[in-house]
C-alpha positions in Angstrom: 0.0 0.0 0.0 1.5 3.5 -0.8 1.7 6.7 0.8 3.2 10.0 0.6 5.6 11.6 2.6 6.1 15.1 3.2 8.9 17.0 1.6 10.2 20.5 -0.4 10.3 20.4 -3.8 12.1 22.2 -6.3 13.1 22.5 -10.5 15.2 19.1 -11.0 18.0 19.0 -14.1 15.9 17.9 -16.9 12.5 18.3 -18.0 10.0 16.1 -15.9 12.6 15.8 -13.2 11.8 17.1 -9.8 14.5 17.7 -6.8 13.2 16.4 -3.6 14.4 17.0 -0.2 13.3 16.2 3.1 14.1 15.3 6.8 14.4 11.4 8.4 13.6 10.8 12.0 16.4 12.0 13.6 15.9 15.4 11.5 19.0 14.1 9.1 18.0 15.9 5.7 17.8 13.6 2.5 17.5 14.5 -1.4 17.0 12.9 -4.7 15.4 13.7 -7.6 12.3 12.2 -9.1 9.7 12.1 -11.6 6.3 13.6 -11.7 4.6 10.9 -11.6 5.3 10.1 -7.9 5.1 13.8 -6.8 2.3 16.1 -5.6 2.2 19.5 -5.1 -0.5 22.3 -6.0 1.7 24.2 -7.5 4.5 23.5 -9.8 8.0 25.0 -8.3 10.0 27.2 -10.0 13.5 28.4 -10.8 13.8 30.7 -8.2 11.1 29.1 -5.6 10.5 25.7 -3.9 7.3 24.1 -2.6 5.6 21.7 -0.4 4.5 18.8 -1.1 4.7 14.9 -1.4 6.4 11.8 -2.6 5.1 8.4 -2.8 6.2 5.6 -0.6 6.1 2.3 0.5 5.7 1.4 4.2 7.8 -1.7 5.1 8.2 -1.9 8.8 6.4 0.9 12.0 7.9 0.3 15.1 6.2 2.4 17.8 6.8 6.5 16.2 9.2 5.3 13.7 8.5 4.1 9.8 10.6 2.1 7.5 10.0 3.6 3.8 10.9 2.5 0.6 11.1 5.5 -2.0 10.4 5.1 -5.6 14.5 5.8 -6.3 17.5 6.2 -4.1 18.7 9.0 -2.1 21.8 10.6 -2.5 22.8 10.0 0.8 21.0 6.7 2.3 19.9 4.8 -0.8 16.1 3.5 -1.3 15.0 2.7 2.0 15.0 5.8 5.0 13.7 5.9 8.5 11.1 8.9 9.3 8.7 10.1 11.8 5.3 8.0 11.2 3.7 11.6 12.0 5.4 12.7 8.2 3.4 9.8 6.6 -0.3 10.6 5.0 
């Protein structure tokens, strides 16, 4: 079952390509880029101006306030699979 975790988003390199950044449990930031496709926002960022929004996950493992997440590609820092606050999970 997927869900969709909060996070900033902003222009990626290439067209379709989003920059994604966020914050794991401990408050550790991550980024990555991604496609549309697993992204929502209201509004689409912009060259000069980032926005909240989402990126779709899988759950793997909760353990009391705490979430295992698999993310449609890796992180720069962490690779595919993050720990995060359940409370950043809709």
């Amino acid at each position: 079952m997927d869900k969709w975790l909060d996070c900033t988003i902003s222009e990626g390199q290439f067209t379709g390509e989003f920059a994604v950044q966020g914050k794991m449990f401990d408050s550790t930031d991550f980024s990555m880029f991604a496609p549309k496709e697993v992204l929502r926002f209201d509004k689409e960022p912009t060259k000069n101006k980032q926005v909240k929004g989402s990126i779709q996950v899988t759950p793997l493992e909760q353990k009391g306030d705490l979430s295992l997440i698999a993310l449609p590609r890796p992180t720069f820092e962490n690779g595919r699979t993050i720990t995060v606050k359940t409370s950043q999970i809709r």
